[in-house]
Each structure stands twice: as C-alpha cells, then as structure tokens.
C-alpha positions in Angstrom: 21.1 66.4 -40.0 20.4 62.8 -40.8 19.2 62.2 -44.2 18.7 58.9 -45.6 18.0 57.8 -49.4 15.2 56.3 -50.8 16.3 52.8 -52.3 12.8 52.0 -53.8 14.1 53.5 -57.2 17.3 51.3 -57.5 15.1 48.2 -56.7 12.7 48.6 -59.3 15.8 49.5 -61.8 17.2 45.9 -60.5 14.0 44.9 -61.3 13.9 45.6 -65.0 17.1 45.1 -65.4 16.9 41.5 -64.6 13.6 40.7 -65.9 15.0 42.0 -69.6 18.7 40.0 -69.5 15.7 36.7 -68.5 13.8 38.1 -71.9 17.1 37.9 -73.7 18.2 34.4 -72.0 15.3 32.6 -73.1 15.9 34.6 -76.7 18.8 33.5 -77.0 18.2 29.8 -76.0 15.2 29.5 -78.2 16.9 30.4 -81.4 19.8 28.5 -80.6 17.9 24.9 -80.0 17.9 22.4 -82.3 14.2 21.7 -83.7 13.0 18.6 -85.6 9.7 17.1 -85.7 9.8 12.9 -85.6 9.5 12.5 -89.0 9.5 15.3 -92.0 6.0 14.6 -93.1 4.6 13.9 -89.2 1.2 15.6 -89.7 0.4 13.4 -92.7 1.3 10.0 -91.2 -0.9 11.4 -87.7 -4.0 11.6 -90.5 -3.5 8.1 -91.7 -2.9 6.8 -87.8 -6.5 5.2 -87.1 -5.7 3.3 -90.6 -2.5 1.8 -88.5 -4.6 1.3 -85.5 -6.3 -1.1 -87.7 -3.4 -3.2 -89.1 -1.8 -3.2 -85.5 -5.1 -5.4 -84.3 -5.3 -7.6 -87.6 -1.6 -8.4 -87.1 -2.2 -9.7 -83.6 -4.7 -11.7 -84.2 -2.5 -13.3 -87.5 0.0 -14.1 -84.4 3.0 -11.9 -86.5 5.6 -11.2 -83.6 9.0 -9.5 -83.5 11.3 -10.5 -81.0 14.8 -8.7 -79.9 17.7 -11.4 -80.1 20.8 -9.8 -78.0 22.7 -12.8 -78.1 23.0 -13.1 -82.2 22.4 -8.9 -82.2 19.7 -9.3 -84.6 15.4 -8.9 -84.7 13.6 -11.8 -85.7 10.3 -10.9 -87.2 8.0 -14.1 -87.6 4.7 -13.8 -89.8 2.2 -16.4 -90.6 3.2 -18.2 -93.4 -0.1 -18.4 -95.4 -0.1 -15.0 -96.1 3.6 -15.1 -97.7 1.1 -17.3 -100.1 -1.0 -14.1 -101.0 0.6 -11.3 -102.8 3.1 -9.8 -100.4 4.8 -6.8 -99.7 6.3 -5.1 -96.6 8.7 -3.0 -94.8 10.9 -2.5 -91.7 11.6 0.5 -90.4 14.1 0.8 -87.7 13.5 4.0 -86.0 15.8 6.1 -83.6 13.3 8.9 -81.7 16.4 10.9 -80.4 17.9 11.0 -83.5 16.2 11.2 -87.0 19.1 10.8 -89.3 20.1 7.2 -87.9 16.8 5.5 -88.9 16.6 2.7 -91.8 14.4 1.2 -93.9 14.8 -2.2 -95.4 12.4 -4.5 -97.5 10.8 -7.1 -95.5 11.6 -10.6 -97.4 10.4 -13.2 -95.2 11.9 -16.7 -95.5 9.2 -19.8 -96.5 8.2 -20.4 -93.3 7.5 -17.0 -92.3 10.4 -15.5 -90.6 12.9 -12.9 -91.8 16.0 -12.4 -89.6 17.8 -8.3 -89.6 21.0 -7.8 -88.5 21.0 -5.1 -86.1 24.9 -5.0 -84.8 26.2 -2.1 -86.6 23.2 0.2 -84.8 23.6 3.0 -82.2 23.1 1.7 -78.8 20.1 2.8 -76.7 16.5 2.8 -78.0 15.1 1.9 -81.3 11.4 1.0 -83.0 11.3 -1.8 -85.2 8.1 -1.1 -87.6 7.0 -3.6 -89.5 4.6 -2.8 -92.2 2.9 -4.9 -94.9 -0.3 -6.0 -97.4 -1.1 -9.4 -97.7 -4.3 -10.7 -99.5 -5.1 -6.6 -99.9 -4.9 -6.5 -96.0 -3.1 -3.9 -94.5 -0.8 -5.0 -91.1 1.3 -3.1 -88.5 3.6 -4.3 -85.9 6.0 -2.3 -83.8 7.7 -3.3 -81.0 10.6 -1.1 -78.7 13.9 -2.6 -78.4 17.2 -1.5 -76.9 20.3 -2.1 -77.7 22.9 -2.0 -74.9 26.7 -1.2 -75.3 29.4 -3.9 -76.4 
C-alpha cells in the first residue's frame, strides 16, 4: 500500500509563519529608527515659505552672493552696500540636513563695503546650507546657497 501525505498544510503553515516573523521585522525596525524632522518647528517655517520665495528674488536682483572659499576654508557673503546704509539686521544659518544637532547660527555683521567673511574650518565635512537672512530698508531678503566641505 503506497500512501503519500498531503504537504499543502505544511506550506500554508510556512506561509504564516513567515509572513508573521516579516510583521515583526518591520516592527521591530520601525520602532528602532531614529526619527527627526529638519527642523523642530518644520511645519511653521513651510507656512511662511512663499514669504522666503519673495526675499530669495529681491536678493538676486540686489546682486547679494555667497561664495564657498576652500582655499581660506571660509564663506564669503557679499551684500550691496547701500543697504548696510538702511537699518540692518540679519542672520546666517549654517545648516547640516543629515544631522540637526551640528547646525549654527551666527549674526550677520557685514564689513563697510558689504562683505562679511565666516570661518567655516572647524565644520563636519560633507554638505552644508549657508542661509543668509536679513531686513534692510523694511525689506525682507533670502539667500542660500549648498556647499561642501571636503576632508583635510
């Protein structure tokens, strides 16, 4: 007498039994990953972004520039003296999108004719955002430009 088994009920057993342990891998992984947004307060700066939109353009056309110097290490941020004649205020940021806890901010204190030289050695290499924010004349301005810093 030849009898033979019936395998179908070991497959679908199999099939449960690896579709669970995939449930509890992705479980796992998901509680275990690290979570940040960009910035703490990211849904509040994406309500004030067309207001940016607009001092990005009105700083282009003032011919404001930052430029990446990796020969001195250090970001030269050049803005049109006249408006250093209106009341003035500003700010760099210096923003790290893998890694939140290394960004700065410093006050932006531009020189007479303009131009207002940061340091930017002692920084992490790879990329960084240089955001340059300020009010001249009761004018709003942005600038932001990508830079990378390469290893020593």
């Amino acid at each position: 007498m030849n009898s033979t088994r019936n395998l179908w009920p070991f497959g679908i057993i199999a099939a449960f039994v690896l579709f669970f342990a995939g449930m509890a891998t992705v479980v796992v992984i998901a509680a275990t990953h690290r979570e940040h947004l960009v910035n703490d307060n990211y849904y509040e700066q994406e309500l004030k972004f067309q207001n940016q939109i607009d001092g990005g353009s009105r700083a282009k056309k003032s011919g404001a520039s930052i430029v990446y110097d990796s020969a001195s290490d250090s970001v030269v941020i050049t803005l049109p003296a006249a408006q250093l004649a209106q009341k003035f205020s500003g700010t760099i940021e210096l923003y790290r999108p893998s890694e939140p806890k290394l960004d700065r901010e410093f006050l932006l204190e531009p020189k007479a004719d303009g131009t207002h030289r940061l340091n930017v050695s002692k920084l992490a290499t790879g990329l960084w955002l240089v955001r340059v924010k300020w009010v001249a004349g009761g004018e709003d301005y942005f600038l932001e430009q990508k830079i990378t810093i390469a290893a020593k």
